[in-house]
Short mmCIF file of the C-alpha atoms (twelve columns), coordinates in Angstrom:
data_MODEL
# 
_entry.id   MODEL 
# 
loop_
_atom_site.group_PDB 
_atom_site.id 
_atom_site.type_symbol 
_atom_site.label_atom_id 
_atom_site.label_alt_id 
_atom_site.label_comp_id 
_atom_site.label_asym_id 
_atom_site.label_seq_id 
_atom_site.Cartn_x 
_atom_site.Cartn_y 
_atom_site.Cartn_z 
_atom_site.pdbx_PDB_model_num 
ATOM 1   C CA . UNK A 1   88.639  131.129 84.492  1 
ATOM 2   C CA . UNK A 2   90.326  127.627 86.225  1 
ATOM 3   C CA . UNK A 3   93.469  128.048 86.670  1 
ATOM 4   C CA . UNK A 4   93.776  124.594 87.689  1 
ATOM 5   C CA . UNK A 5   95.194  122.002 84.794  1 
ATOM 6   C CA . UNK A 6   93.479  118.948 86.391  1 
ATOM 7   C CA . UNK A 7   90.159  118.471 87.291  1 
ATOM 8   C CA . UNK A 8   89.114  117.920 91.284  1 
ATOM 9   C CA . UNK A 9   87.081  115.329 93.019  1 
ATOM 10  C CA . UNK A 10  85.339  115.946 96.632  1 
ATOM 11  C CA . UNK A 11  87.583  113.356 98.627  1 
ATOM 12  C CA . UNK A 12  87.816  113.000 102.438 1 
ATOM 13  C CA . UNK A 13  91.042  111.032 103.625 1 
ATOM 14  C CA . UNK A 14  92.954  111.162 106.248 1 
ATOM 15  C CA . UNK A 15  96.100  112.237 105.761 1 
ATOM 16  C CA . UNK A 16  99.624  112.731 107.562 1 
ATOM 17  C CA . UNK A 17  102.493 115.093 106.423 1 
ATOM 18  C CA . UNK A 18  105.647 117.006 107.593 1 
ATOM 19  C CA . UNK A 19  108.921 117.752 106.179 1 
ATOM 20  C CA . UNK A 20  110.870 115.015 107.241 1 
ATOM 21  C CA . UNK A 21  108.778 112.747 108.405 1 
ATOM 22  C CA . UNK A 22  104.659 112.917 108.163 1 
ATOM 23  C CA . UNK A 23  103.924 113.782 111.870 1 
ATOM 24  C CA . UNK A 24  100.769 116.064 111.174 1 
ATOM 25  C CA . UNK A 25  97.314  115.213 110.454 1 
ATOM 26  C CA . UNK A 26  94.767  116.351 108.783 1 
ATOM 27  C CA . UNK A 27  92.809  115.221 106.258 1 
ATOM 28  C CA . UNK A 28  91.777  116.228 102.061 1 
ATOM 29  C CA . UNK A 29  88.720  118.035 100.803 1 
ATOM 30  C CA . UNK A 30  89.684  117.189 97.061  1 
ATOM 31  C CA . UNK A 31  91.938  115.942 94.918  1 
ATOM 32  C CA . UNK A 32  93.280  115.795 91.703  1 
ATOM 33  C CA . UNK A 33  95.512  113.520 89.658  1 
ATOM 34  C CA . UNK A 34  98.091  116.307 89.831  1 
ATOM 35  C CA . UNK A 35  97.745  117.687 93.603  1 
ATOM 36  C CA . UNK A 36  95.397  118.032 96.533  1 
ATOM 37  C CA . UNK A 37  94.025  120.376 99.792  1 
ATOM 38  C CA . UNK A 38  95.107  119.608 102.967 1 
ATOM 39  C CA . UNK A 39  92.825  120.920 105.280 1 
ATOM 40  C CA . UNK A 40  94.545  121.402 108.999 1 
ATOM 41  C CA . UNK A 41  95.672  123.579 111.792 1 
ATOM 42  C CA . UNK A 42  99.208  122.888 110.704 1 
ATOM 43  C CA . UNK A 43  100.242 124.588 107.829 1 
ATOM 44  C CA . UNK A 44  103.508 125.168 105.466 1 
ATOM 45  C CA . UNK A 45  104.419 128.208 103.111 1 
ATOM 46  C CA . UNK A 46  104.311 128.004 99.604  1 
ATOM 47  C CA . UNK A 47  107.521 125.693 98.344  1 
ATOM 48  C CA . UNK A 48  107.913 123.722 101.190 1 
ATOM 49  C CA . UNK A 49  108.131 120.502 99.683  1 
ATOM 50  C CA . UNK A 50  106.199 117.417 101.830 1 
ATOM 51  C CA . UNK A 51  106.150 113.863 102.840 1 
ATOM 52  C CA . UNK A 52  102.764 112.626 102.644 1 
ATOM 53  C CA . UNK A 53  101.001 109.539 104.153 1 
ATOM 54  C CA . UNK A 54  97.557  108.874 102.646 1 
ATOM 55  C CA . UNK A 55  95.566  106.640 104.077 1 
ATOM 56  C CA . UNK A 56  92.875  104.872 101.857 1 
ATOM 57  C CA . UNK A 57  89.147  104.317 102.146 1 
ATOM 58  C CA . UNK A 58  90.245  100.136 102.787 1 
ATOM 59  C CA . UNK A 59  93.127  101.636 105.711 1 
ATOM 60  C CA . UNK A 60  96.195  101.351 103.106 1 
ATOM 61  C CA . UNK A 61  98.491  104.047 102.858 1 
ATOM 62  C CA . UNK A 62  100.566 105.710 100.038 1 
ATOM 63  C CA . UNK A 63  103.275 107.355 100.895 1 
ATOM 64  C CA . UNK A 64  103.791 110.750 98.520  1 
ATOM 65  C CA . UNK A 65  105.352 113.728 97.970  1 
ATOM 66  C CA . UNK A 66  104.769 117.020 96.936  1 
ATOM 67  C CA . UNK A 67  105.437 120.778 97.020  1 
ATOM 68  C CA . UNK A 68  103.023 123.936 98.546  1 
ATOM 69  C CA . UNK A 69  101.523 125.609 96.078  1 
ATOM 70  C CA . UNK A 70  99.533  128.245 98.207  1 
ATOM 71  C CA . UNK A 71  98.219  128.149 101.996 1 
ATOM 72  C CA . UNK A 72  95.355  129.870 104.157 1 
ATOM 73  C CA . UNK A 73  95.485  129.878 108.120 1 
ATOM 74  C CA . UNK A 74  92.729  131.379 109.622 1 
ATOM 75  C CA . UNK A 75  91.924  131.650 113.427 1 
ATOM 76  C CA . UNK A 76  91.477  128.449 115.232 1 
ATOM 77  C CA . UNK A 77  87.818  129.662 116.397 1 
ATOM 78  C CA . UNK A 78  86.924  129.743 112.811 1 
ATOM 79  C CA . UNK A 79  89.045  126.583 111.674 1 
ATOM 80  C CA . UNK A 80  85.678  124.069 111.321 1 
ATOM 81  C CA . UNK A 81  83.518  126.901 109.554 1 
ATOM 82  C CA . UNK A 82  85.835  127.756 107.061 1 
ATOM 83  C CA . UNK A 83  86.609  125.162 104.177 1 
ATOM 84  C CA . UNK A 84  89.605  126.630 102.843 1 
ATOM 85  C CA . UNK A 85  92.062  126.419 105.760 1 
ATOM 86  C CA . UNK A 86  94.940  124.418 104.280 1 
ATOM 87  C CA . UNK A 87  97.356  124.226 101.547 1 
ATOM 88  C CA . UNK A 88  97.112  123.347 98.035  1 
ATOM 89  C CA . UNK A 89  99.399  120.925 97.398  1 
ATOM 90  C CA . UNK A 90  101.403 119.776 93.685  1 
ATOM 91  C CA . UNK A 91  102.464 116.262 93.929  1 
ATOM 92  C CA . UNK A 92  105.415 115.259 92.897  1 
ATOM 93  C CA . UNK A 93  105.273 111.632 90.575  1 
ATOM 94  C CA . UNK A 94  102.416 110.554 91.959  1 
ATOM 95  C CA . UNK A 95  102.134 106.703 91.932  1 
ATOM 96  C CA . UNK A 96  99.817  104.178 90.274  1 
ATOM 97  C CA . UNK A 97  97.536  103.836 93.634  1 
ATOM 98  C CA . UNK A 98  97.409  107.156 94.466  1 
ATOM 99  C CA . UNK A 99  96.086  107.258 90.400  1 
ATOM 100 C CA . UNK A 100 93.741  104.696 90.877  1 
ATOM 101 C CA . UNK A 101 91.928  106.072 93.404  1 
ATOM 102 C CA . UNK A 102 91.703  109.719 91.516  1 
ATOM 103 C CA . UNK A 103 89.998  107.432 88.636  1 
ATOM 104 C CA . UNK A 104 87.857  105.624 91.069  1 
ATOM 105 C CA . UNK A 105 86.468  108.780 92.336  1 
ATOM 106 C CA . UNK A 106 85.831  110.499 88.889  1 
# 
């Protein structure tokens, strides 16, 4: 059974993020209108809430924020072989862009 209330869309975007400021990178492997994976070395527990910089397919960036839902590290050797290394990640009032591109990818 999903668990998930929104459906996801196979997206790769670059993507910044940190707590105070979005100093890490990495980059999605889906989103939803309601959240997305972050797939990087860097990682946050569940309920760290983030500042996000996404930057779009034509280089503009939305800035967003949201809150860890869940996490996975695994060992950097098997970082680029396994998909799920990352956090799950509930935005917080996402914005009309950040909406439109959800839409556009449907």
């Amino acid at each position: 059974m999903e668990k998930r209330p929104a459906t996801r869309v196979l997206k790769r975007l670059f993507v910044r993020f940190g707590k105070e400021l979005p100093t890490y990178v990495g980059y999605t492997t889906d989103i939803s209108a309601t959240g997305l994976f972050i797939k990087s070395s860097t990682i946050f527990p569940p309920q760290t809430v983030l500042k996000i910089a996404l930057t779009l397919p034509d280089d503009r960036v939305v800035l967003l924020s949201g809150e860890v839902m869940w996490s996975k590290r695994v060992p950097p050797q098997l970082a680029r072989l396994v998909r799920k290394n990352g956090m799950g990640v509930r935005l917080r009032q996402p914005d009309a862009t950040y909406l439109g591109l959800f839409q556009a990818a449907g």
